[in-house]
C-alpha positions in Angstrom: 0.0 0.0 0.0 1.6 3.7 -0.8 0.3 6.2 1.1 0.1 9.8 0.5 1.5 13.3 2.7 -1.0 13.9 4.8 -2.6 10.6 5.3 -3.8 9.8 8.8 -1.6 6.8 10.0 -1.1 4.0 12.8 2.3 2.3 13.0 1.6 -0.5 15.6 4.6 0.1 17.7 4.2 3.6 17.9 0.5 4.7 17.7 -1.3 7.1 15.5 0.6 9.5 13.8 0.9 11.7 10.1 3.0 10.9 7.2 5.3 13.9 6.9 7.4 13.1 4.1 9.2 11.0 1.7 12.7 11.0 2.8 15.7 9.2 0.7 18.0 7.6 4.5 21.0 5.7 5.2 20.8 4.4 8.7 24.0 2.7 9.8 25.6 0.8 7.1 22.7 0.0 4.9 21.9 1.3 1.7 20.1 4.5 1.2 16.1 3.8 1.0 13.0 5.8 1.0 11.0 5.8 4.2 8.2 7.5 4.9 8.4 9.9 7.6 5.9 9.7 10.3 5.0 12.4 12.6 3.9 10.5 15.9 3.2 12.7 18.9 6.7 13.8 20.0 8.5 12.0 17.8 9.5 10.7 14.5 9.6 7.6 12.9 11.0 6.4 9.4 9.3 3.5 7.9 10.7 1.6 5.0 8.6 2.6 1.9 9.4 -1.0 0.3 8.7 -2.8 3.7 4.8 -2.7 2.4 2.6 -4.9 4.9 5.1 -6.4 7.0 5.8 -3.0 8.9 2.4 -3.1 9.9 1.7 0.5 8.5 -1.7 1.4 7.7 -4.0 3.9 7.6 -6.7 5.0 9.9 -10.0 2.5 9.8 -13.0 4.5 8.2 -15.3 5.4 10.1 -18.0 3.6 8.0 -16.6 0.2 9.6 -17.2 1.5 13.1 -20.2 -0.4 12.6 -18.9 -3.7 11.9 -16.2 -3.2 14.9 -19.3 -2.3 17.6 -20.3 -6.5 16.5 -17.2 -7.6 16.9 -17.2 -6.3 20.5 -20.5 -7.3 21.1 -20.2 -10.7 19.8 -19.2 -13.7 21.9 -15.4 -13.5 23.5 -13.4 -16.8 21.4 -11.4 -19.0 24.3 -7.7 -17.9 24.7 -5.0 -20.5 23.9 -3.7 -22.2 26.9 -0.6 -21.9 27.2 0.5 -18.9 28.4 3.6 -18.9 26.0 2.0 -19.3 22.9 -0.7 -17.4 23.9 1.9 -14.5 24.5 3.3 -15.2 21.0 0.3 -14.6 18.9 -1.4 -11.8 20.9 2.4 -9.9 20.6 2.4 -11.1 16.7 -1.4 -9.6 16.2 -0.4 -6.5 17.8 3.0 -5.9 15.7 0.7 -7.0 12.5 -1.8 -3.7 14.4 -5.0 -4.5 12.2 -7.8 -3.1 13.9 -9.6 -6.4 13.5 -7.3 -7.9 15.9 -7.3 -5.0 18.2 -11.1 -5.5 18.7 -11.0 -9.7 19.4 -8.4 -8.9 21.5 -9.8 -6.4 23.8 -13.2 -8.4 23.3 -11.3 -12.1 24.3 -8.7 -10.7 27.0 -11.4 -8.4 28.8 -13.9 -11.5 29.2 -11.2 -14.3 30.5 -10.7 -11.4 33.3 -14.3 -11.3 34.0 -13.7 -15.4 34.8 -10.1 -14.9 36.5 -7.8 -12.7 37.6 -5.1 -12.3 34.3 -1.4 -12.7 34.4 0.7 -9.8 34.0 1.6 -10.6 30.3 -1.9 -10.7 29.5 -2.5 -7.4 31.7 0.2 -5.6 29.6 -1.3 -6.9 26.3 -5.0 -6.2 27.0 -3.3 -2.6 28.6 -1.4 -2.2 24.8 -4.4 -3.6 22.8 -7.0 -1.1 24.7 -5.0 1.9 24.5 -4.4 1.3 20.8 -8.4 0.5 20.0 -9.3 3.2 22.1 -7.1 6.5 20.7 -8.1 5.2 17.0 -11.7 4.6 17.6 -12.0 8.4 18.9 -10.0 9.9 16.4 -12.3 7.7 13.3 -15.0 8.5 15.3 -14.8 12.1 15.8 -15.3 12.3 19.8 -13.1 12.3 22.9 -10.6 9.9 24.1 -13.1 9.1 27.1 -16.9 8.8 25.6 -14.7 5.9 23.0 -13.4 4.4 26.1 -17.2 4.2 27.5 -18.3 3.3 24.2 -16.3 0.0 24.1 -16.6 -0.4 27.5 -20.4 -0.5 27.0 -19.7 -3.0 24.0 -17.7 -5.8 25.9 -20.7 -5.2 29.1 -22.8 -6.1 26.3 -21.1 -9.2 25.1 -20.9 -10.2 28.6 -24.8 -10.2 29.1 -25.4 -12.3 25.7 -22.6 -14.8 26.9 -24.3 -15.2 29.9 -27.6 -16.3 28.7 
């Protein structure tokens, strides 16, 4: 995907952010590339141009899918794996891949498995990292403060926790 100045952006392992500019680097020893340069709060980052998918670069989600994201909330939580270390392993590789998708089971699957028991502190950190990621870009797409998206999705997973119930 190439992506324009200007274009609203979320790099996965930094947050939400602008692209800036199309910059020709040399970091290091490498060969020159061209990055994109991303304006994320107080910093910068440079993303390979040629990295396409893999560096988890996107842009924001419409706001026309908010929609389908409120089911996915609402919908019934799918059982973690198991083991702890694999679980670890695929929630940190869906949030490095950063789709929105995967923010939303996440949030949805972690939140409900603490309703049950108390979570682990790798899960706390990922359901922490997860939330705070779902939560800035559904207020920004939406158009409304950090908190009434926070109570939004809030009132989502309370939902999904009253249909698993019945």
């Amino acid at each position: 995907m190439t992506f324009q100045i200007d274009d609203p952006v979320v790099y996965p392992a930094c947050g939400i952010g602008r692209i800036v500019a199309l910059v020709m680097k040399r970091f290091f020893e490498a060969e020159t590339r061209l990055y994109y340069e991303v304006a994320i709060q107080k910093s910068t980052v440079w993303v390979p141009v040629d990295a396409g998918s893999a560096s988890g670069l996107r842009l924001l989600t419409p706001k026309s899918e908010l929609a389908h994201y409120r089911g996915v909330l609402r919908s019934r939580p799918l059982a973690l794996i198991p083991n702890p270390h694999e679980r670890r392993q695929n929630i940190l590789g869906r949030l490095k891949a950063g789709a929105f998708q995967d923010l939303c089971e996440i949030v949805r699957d972690l939140t409900a498995q603490s309703w049950r028991k108390a979570l682990g502190e790798a899960d706390k950190l990922s359901l922490r990292k997860a939330r705070d990621g779902l939560c800035q870009e559904w207020a920004l797409v939406a158009g409304v403060p950090l908190v009434q998206a926070m109570e939004e999705i809030d009132a989502l997973l309370r939902e999904a926790r009253q249909a698993s119930a019945v």
